[in-house]
N, C-alpha and C positions, 0 to 999 in steps of 0.2 A: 720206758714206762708207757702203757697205757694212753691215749688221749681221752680226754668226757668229752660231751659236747655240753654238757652242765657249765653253769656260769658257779662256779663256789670255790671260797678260801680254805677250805677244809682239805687235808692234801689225801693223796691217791695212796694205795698200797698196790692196787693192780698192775702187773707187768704183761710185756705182750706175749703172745701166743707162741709156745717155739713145736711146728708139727714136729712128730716123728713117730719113730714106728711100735709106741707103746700099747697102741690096742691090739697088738697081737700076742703081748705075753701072757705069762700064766703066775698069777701070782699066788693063789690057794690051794693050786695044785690041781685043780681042774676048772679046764677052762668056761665051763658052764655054771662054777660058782663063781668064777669072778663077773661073767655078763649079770647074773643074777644080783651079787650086790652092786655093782656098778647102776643096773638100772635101778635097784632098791632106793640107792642113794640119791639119785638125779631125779625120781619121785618126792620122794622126802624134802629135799630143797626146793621142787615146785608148788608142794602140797604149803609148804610153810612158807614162801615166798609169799603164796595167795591170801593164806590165811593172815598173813601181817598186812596185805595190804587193803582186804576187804575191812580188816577192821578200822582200817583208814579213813576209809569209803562212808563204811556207816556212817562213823562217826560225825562226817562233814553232812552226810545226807540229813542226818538227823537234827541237826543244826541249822538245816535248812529247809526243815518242813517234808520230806518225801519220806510217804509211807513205806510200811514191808507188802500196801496189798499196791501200791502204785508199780512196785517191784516186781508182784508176781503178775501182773497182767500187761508188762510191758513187753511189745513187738518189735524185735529186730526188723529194720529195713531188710531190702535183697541185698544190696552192699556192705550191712554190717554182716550180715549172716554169709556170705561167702569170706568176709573178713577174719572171720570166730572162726569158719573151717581149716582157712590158712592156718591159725593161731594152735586148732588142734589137731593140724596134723604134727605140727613143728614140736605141741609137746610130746604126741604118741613117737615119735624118732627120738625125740629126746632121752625120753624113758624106757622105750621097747629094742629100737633098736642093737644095741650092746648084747640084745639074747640072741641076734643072727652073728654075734663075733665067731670067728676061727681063732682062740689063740694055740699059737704053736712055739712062742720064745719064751722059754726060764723066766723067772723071776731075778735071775743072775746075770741073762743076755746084757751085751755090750748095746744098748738101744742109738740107733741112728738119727740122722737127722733126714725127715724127707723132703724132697726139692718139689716145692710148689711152685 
């Protein structure tokens, strides 16, 4: 399993990562619809990741006194703003990249395991 680095009694479902060579199959029958949902989907889960947790955000903001216009007039230091770059390159690969896949294995292929 998984390790958190969270302190909580509430137990995990997550297990570890096993690489292998599944981002080269073809499961739709062309390999340019599968990059295509692939990234559809890994949008979808950041778009709604975000949106669960800005409502978070509000929430406690608003509880605490900070406006929507203290929000819009607020300046990123030089260090958060090359930080937010990091953040959005890591999501544009997260999302985009799957459209440069080459798959060339079945959907049937016997998938390997690759040695990291």
């Amino acid at each position: 399993m998984a390790t958190s680095k969270l302190k909580t009694d509430r137990p995990t479902y997550a297990s570890d990562f096993i690489a292998s060579d599944v981002e080269r199959a073809v499961f739709l029958g062309n390999p340019i619809l599968d990059n295509m949902m692939t990234s559809l989907i890994a949008l979808g889960a950041e778009v709604w990741s975000n949106r669960r947790r800005m409502k978070v955000v509000e929430a406690l903001l608003a509880e605490k006194g900070v406006t929507a216009e203290m929000i819009e007039t607020y300046m990123p230091t030089a260090e958060q703003d090359a930080e937010w770059q990091k953040d959005r390159d890591r999501f544009i690969d997260l999302t985009y990249s799957p459209l440069l896949r080459e798959g060339d294995l079945p959907v049937s292929a016997a998938f390997t395991r690759e040695n990291k």
